[in-house]
C-alpha positions as CSV (number, residue, x, y, z in Angstrom):
1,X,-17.4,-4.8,14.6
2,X,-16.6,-2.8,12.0
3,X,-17.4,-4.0,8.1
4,X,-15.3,-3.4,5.0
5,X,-17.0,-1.0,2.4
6,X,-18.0,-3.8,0.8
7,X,-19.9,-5.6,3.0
8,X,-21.5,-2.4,4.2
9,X,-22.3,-2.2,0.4
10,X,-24.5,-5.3,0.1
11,X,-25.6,-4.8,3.4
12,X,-27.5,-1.4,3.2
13,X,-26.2,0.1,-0.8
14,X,-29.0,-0.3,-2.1
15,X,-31.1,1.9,0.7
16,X,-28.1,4.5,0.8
17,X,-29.1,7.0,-2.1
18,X,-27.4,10.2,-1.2
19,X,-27.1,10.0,2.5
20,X,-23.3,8.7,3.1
21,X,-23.4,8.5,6.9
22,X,-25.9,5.3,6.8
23,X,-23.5,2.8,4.9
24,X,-20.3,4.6,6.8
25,X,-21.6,4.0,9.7
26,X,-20.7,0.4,9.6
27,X,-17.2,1.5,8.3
28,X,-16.6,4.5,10.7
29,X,-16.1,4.5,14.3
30,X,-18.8,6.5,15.5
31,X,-17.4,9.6,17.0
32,X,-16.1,10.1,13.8
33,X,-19.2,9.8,12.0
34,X,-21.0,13.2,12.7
35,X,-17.8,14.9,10.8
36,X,-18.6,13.4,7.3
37,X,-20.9,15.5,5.3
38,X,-24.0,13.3,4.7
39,X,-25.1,14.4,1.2
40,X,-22.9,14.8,-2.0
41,X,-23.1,15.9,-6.0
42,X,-23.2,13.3,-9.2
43,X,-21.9,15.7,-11.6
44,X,-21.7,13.6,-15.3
45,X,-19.5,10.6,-13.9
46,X,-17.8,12.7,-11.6
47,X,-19.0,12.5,-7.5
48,X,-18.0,15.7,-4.9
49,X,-18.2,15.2,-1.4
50,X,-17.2,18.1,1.0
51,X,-14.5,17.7,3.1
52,X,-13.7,18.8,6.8
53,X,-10.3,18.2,8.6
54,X,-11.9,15.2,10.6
55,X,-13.3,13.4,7.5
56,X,-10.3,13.9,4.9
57,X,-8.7,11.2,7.1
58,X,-11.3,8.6,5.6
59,X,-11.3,10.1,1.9
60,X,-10.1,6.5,1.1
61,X,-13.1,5.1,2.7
62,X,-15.8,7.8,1.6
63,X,-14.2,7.4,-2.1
64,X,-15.3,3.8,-2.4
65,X,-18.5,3.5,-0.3
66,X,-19.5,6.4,-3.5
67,X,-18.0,4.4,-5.7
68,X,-20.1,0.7,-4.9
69,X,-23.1,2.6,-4.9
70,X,-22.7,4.9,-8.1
71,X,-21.2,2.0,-10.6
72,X,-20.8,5.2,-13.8
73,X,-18.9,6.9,-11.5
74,X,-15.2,7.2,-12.5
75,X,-14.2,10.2,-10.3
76,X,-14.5,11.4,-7.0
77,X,-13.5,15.0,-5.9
78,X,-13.3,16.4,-2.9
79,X,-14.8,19.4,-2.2
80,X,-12.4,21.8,1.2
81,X,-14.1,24.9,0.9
82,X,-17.3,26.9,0.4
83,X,-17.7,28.1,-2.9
84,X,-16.2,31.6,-3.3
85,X,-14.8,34.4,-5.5
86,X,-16.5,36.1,-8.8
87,X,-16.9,32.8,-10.6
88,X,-18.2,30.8,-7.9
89,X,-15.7,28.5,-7.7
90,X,-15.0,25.4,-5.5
91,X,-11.7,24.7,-4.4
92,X,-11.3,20.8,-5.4
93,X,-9.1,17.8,-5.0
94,X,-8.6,15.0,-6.5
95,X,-9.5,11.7,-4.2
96,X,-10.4,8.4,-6.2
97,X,-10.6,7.1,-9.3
98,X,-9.6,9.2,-12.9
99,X,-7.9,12.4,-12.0
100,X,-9.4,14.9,-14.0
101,X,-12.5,17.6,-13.2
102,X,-14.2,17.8,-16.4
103,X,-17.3,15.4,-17.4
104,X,-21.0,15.7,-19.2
105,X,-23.6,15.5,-17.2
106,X,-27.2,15.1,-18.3
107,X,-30.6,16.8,-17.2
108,X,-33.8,17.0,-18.8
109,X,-33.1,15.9,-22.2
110,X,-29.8,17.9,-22.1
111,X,-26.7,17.7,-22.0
112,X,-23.7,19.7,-20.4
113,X,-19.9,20.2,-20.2
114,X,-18.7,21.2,-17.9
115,X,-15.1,21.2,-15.4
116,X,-16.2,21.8,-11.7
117,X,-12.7,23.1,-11.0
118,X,-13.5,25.8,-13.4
119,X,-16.9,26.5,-13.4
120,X,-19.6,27.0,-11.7
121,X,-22.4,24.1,-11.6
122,X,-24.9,22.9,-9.3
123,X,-27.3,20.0,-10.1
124,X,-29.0,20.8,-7.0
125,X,-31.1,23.0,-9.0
126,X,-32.8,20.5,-11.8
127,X,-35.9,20.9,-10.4
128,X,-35.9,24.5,-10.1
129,X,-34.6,24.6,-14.0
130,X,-37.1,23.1,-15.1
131,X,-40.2,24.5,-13.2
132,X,-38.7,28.0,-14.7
133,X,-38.8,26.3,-18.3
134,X,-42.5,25.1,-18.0
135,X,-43.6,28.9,-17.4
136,X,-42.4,30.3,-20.4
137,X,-44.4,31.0,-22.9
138,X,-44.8,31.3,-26.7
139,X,-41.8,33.8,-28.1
140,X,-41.0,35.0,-25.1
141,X,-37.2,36.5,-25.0
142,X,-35.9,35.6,-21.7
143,X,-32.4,37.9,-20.1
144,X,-30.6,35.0,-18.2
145,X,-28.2,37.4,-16.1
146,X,-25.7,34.7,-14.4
147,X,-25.8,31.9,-17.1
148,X,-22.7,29.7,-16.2
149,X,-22.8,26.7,-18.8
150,X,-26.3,27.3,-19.5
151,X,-28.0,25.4,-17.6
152,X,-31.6,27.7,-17.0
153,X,-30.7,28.3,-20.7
154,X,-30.5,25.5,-22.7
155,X,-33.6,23.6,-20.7
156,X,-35.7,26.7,-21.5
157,X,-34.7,27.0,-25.1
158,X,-35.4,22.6,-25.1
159,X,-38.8,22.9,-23.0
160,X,-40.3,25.8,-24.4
161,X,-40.6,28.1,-27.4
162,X,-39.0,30.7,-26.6
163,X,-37.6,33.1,-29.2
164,X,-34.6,34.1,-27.3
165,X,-32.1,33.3,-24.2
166,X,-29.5,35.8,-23.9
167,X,-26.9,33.6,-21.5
168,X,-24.7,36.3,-19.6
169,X,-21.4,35.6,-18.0
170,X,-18.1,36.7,-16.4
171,X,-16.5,33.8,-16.4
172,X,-14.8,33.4,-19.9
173,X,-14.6,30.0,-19.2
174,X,-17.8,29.2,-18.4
175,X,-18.9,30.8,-21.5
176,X,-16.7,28.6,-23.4
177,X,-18.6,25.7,-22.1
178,X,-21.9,27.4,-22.8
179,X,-21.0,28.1,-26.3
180,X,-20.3,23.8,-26.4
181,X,-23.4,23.2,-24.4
182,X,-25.6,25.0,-27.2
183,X,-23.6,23.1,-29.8
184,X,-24.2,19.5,-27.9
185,X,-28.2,20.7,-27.5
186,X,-28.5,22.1,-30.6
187,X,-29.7,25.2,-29.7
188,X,-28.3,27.5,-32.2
189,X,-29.9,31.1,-32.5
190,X,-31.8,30.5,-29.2
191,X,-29.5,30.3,-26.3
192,X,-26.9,33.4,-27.1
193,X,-23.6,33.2,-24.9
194,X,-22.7,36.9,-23.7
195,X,-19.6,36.9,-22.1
196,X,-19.2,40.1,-19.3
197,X,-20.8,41.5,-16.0
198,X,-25.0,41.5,-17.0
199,X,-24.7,45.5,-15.3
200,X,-23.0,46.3,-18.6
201,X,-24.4,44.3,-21.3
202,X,-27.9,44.9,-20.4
203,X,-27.0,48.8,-20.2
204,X,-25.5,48.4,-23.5
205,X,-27.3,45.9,-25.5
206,X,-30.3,44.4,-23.9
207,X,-32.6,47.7,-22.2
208,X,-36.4,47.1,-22.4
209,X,-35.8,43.5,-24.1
210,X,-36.9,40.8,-21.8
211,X,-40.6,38.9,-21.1
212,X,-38.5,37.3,-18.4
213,X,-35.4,37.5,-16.3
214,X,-33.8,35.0,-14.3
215,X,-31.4,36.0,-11.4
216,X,-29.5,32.7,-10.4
217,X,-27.0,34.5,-8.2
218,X,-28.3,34.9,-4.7
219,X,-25.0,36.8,-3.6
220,X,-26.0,39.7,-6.0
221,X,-30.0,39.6,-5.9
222,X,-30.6,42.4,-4.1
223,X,-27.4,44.6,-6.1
224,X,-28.3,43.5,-9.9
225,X,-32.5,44.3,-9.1
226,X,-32.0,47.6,-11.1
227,X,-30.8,45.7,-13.9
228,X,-33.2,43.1,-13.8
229,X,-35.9,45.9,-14.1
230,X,-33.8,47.8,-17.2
231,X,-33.9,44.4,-18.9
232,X,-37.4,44.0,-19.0
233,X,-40.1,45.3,-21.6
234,X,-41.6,48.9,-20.6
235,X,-45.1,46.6,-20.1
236,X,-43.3,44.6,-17.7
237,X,-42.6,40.8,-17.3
238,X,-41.2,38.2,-14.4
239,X,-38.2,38.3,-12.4
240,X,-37.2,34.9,-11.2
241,X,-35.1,36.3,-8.3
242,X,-32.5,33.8,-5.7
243,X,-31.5,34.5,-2.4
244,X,-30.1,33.1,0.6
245,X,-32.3,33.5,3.7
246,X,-31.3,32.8,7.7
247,X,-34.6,32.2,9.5
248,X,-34.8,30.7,12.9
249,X,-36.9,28.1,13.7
250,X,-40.0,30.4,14.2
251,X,-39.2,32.2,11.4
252,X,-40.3,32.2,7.6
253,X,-37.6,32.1,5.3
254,X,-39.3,32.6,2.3
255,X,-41.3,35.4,4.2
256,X,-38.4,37.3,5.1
257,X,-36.8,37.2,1.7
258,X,-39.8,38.5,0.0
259,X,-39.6,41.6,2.7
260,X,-36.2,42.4,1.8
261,X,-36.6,42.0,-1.9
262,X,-40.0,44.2,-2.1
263,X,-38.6,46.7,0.0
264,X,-35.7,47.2,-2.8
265,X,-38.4,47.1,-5.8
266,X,-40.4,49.4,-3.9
267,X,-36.7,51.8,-3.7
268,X,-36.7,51.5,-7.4
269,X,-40.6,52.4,-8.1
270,X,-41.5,49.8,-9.6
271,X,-45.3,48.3,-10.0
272,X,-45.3,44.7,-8.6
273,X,-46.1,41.6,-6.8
274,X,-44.8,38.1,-5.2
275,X,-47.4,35.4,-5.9
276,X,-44.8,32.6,-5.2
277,X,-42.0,32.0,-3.1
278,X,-40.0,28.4,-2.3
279,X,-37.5,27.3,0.0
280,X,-34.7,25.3,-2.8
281,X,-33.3,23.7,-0.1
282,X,-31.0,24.3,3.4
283,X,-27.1,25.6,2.5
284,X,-26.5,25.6,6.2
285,X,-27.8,25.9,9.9
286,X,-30.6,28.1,9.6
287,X,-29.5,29.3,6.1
288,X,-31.7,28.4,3.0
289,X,-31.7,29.3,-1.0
290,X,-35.3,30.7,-1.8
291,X,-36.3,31.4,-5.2
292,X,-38.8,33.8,-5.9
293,X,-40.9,34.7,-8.8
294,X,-41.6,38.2,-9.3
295,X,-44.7,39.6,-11.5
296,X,-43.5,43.2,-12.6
297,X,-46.7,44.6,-13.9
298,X,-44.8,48.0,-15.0
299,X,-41.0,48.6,-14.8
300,X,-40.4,52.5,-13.8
């Protein structure tokens, strides 16, 4: 028998966390089950949950099993395609709840604007923002090349004491939000929105000036590494550098990326090594997002 979201609620909310499938599995026939997307986003009080053709049919359903669990949440989105296009966009629809795309979500002490229908945000990555944050040290400027709201930004320039951020990106919008995110943080001097492509403002403005860059864009890694390099101080510094990775199930992921990434830093003569390497998480079957952190001992 099959048990209103409700009961399935008080039954087994408290165990759910993130994993949708294990209280809609008492709500779901189970054929349909394997279509619904297991994990989700709590952006602010806003909840995104991908979509398929098979699970849009029980949007209703999904909407309020999130819903019982996540009492602040006042939204649910749902997400119908991968994120594409310049900005990084995700192509969004309202399901439950108030209809609107825009919330502040907090991490790490901070807080952030943001609208997920017109920006880029992932809080996938608080970990990984904050393990960059902890390495930086004393007056260090860091080049943040693919800053969306400021995310990598604002945690650095709250977690460390660092002299400068410069916060690079295309999307004007995006930049608006970062310019409200440094006002809600109080980060003023620090964290510097740049709006444009980080080719052209590190070419113009910002050759030979970083301890540190950070490359949160695995689509361009392997394109913008030239940059990364003119960015830096002649004596060097890190490159925090993101990629996605296929590996098999013998394979090393993280392995393979640091191939294909020292092969181009190699290209470009530079001086350097890999001491660390992590798989962020799985974006697919046999896909992951690695980060690695590159020591660049001298730039060419």
């Amino acid at each position: 028998m099959l048990l209103s979201v409700s009961d399935a609620y008080l039954l087994y909310g408290m165990k759910m966390k993130r994993w949708l499938r294990k209280i809609l599995a008492c709500v779901l026939p189970y054929e349909e089950l394997a279509h619904v997307y297991n994990s989700y986003d709590i952006v602010g009080d806003i909840a995104v949950v991908r979509l398929n053709e098979i699970s849009r049919k029980y949007c209703k359903n999904i909407s309020e099993a999130i819903m019982q669990v996540h009492r602040n949440v006042k939204t649910v989105l749902g997400q119908t395609a991968p994120v594409c296009g310049e900005f990084r966009l995700r192509k969004i629809e309202h399901l439950a709840g108030e209809n609107r795309t825009s919330t502040i979500h907090k991490e790490s002490g901070c807080l952030f604007s943001v609208d997920l229908e017109k920006c880029y945000f992932s809080p996938r990555l608080f970990y990984e923002r904050l393990r960059i944050a902890k390495q930086v040290k004393n007056g260090e400027t860091v080049v943040n090349m693919f800053a969306g709201v400021g995310c990598f930004s604002i945690i650095i320039a709250t977690h460390s004491n660092a002299q400068k951020i410069y916060s690079i990106d295309l999307n004007p919008t995006a930049v608006k939000y970062m310019q409200e995110n440094v006002r809600l943080n109080r980060v003023y001097g620090k964290v510097i929105p740049m709006e444009g492509d980080a080719k052209e403002i590190i070419q113009k403005r910002l050759q030979q000036t970083a301890d540190r860059v950070l490359m949160p864009l695995p689509e361009k890694a392997l394109e913008y590494m030239p940059y990364a390099l003119l960015a830096l101080k002649t004596s060097g510094g890190w490159i925090h550098c993101y990629n996605f990775e296929h590996a098999c199930k013998d394979e090393d992921a993280v392995g393979k990326a640091k191939i294909k990434v020292a092969e181009k830093l190699e290209s470009l003569g530079a001086n350097f090594e890999i001491p660390f390497g992590r798989v962020i998480r799985t974006t697919g079957p046999n896909w992951y997002q690695i980060v690695l952190d590159i020591l660049v001992k001298h730039r060419p």
